[in-house]
Biotite code that builds the C-alpha atoms (Angstrom):
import biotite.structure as struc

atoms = struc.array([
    struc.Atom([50.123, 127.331, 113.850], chain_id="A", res_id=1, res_name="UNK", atom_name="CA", element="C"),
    struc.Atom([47.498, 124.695, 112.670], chain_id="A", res_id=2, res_name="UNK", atom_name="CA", element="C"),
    struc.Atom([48.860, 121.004, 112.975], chain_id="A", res_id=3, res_name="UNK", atom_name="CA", element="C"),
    struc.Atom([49.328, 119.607, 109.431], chain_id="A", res_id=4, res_name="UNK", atom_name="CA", element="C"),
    struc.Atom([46.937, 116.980, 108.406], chain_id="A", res_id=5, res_name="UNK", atom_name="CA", element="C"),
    struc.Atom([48.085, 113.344, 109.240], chain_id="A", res_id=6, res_name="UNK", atom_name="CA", element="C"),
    struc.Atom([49.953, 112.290, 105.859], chain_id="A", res_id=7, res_name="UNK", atom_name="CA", element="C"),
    struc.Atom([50.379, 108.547, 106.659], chain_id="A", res_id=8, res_name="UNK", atom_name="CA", element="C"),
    struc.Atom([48.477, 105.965, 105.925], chain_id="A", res_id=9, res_name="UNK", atom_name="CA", element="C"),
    struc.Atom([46.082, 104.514, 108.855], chain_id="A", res_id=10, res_name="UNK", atom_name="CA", element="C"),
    struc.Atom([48.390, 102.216, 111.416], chain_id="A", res_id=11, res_name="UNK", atom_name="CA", element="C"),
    struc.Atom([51.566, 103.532, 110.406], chain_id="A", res_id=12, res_name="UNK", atom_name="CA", element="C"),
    struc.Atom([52.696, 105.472, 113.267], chain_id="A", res_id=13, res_name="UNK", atom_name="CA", element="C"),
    struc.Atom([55.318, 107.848, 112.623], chain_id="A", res_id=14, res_name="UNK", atom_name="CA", element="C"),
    struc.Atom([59.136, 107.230, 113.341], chain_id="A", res_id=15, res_name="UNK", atom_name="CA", element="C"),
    struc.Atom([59.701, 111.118, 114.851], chain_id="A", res_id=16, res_name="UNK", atom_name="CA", element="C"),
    struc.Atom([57.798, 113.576, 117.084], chain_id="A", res_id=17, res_name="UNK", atom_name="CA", element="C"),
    struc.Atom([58.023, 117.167, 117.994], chain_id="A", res_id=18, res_name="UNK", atom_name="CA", element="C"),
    struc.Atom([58.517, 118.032, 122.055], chain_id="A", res_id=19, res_name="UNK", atom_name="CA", element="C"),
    struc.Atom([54.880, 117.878, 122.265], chain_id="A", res_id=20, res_name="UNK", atom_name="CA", element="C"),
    struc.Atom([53.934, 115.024, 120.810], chain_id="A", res_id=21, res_name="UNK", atom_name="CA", element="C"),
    struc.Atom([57.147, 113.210, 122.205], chain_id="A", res_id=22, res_name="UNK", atom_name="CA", element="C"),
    struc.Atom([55.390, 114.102, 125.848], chain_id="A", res_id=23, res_name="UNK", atom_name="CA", element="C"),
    struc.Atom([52.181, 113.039, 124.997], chain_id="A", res_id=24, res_name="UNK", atom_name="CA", element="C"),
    struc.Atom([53.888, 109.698, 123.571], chain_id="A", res_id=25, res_name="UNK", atom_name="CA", element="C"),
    struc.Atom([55.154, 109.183, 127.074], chain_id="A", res_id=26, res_name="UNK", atom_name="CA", element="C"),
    struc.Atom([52.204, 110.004, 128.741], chain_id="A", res_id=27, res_name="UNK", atom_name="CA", element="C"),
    struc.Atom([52.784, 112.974, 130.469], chain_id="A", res_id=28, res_name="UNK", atom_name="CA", element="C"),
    struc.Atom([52.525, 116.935, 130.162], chain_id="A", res_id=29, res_name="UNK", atom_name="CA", element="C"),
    struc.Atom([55.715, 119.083, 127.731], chain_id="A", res_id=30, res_name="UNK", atom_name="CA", element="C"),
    struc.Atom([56.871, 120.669, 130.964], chain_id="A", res_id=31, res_name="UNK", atom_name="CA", element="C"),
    struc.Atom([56.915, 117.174, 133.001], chain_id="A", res_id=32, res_name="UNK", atom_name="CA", element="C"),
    struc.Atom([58.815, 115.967, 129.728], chain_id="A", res_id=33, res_name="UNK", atom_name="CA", element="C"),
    struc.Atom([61.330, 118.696, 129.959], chain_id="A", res_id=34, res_name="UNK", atom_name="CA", element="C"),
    struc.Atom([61.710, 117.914, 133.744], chain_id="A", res_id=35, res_name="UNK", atom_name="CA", element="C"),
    struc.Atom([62.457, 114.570, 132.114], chain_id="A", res_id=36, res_name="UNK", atom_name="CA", element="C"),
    struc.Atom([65.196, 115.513, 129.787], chain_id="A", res_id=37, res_name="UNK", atom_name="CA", element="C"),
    struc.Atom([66.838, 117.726, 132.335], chain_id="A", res_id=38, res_name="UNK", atom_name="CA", element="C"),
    struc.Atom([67.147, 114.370, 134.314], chain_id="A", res_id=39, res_name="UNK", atom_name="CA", element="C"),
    struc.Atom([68.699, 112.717, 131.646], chain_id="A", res_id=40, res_name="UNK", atom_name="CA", element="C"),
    struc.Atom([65.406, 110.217, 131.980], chain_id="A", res_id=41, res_name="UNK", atom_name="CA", element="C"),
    struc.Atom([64.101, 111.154, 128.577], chain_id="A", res_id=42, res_name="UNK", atom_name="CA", element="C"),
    struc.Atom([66.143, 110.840, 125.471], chain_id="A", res_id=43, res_name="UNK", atom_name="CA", element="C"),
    struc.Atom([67.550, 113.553, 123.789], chain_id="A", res_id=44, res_name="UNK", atom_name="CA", element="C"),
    struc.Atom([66.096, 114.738, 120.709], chain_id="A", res_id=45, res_name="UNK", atom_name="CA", element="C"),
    struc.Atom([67.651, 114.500, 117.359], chain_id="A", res_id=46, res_name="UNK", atom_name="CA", element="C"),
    struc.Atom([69.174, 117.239, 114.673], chain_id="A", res_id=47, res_name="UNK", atom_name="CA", element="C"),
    struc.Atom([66.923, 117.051, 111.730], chain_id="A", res_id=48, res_name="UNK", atom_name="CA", element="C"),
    struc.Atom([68.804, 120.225, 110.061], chain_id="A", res_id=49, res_name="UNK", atom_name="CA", element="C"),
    struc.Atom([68.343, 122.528, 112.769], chain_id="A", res_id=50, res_name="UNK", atom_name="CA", element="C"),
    struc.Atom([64.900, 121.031, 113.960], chain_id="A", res_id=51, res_name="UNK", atom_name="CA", element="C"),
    struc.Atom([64.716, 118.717, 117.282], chain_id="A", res_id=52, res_name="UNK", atom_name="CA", element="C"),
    struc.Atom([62.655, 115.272, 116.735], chain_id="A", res_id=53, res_name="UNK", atom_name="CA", element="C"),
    struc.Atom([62.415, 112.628, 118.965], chain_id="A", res_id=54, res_name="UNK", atom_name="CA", element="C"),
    struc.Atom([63.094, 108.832, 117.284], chain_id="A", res_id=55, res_name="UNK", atom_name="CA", element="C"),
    struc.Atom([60.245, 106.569, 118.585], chain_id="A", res_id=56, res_name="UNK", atom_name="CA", element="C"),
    struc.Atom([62.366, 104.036, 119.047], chain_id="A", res_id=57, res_name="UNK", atom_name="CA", element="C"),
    struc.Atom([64.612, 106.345, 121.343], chain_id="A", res_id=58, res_name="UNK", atom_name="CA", element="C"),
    struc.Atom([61.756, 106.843, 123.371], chain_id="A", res_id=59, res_name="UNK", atom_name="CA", element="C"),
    struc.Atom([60.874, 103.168, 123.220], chain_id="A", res_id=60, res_name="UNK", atom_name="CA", element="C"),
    struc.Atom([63.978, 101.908, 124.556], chain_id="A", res_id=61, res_name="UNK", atom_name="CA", element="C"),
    struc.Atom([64.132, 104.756, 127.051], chain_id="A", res_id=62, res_name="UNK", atom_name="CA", element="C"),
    struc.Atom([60.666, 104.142, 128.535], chain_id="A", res_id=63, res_name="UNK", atom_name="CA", element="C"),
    struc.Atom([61.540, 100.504, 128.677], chain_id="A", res_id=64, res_name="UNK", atom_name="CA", element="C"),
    struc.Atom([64.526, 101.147, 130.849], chain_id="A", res_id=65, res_name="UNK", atom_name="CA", element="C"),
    struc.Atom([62.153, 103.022, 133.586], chain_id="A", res_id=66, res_name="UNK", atom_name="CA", element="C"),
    struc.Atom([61.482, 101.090, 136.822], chain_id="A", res_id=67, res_name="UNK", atom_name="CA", element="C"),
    struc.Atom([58.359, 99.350, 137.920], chain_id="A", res_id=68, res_name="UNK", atom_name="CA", element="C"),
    struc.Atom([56.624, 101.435, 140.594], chain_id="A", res_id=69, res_name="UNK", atom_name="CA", element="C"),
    struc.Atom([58.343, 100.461, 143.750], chain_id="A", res_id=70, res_name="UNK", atom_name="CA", element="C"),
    struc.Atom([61.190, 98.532, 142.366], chain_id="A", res_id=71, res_name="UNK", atom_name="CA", element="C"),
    struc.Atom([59.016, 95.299, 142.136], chain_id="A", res_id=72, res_name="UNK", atom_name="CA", element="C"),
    struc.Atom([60.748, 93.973, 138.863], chain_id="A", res_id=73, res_name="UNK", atom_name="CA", element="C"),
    struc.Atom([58.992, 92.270, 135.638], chain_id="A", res_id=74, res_name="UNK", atom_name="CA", element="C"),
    struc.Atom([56.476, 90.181, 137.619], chain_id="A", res_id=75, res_name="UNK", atom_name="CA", element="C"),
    struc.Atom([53.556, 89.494, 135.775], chain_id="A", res_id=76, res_name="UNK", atom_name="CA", element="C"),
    struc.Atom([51.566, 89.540, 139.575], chain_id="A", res_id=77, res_name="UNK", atom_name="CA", element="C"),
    struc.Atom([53.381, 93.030, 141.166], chain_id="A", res_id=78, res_name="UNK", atom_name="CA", element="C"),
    struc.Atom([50.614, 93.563, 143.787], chain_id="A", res_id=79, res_name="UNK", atom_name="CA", element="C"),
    struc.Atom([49.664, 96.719, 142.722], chain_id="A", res_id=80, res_name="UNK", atom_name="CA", element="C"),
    struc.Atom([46.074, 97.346, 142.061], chain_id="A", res_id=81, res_name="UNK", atom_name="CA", element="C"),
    struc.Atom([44.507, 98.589, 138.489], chain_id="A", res_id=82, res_name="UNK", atom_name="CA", element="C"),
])
């Protein structure tokens, strides 16, 4: 199935996503998002009349809530290296 064309206007971002584009939100592959959800690590997806979408801001809040590699904290300096 062809992806419909974006119907928003430039720099309005859209408030749901499909599994695929919820993954690829996140940063990672659909099956590492599933892995994810199993875990309870993702968000659940809403019921938009029998079809799942993510909220952004569900995935937003979620993402927020995941820990710094190695448990360092919110320090602006965490040693790692980019």
């Amino acid at each position: 199935m062809k992806e419909h064309l974006n119907l928003l206007p430039v720099g309005v971002a859209p408030i749901g996503f499909n599994r695929e584009q919820a993954a690829f939100y996140w940063g990672v592959s659909p099956s590492k998002f599933d892995e994810l959800r199993k875990k309870k690590i993702a968000p659940p997806p809403r019921n938009a009349d029998g079809k799942l979408v993510w909220f952004r801001l569900d995935l937003d809040q979620r993402f927020a809530s995941l820990p710094y590699k190695g448990g360092e904290g919110t320090s602006e300096n965490d040693g790692g290296e980019w």
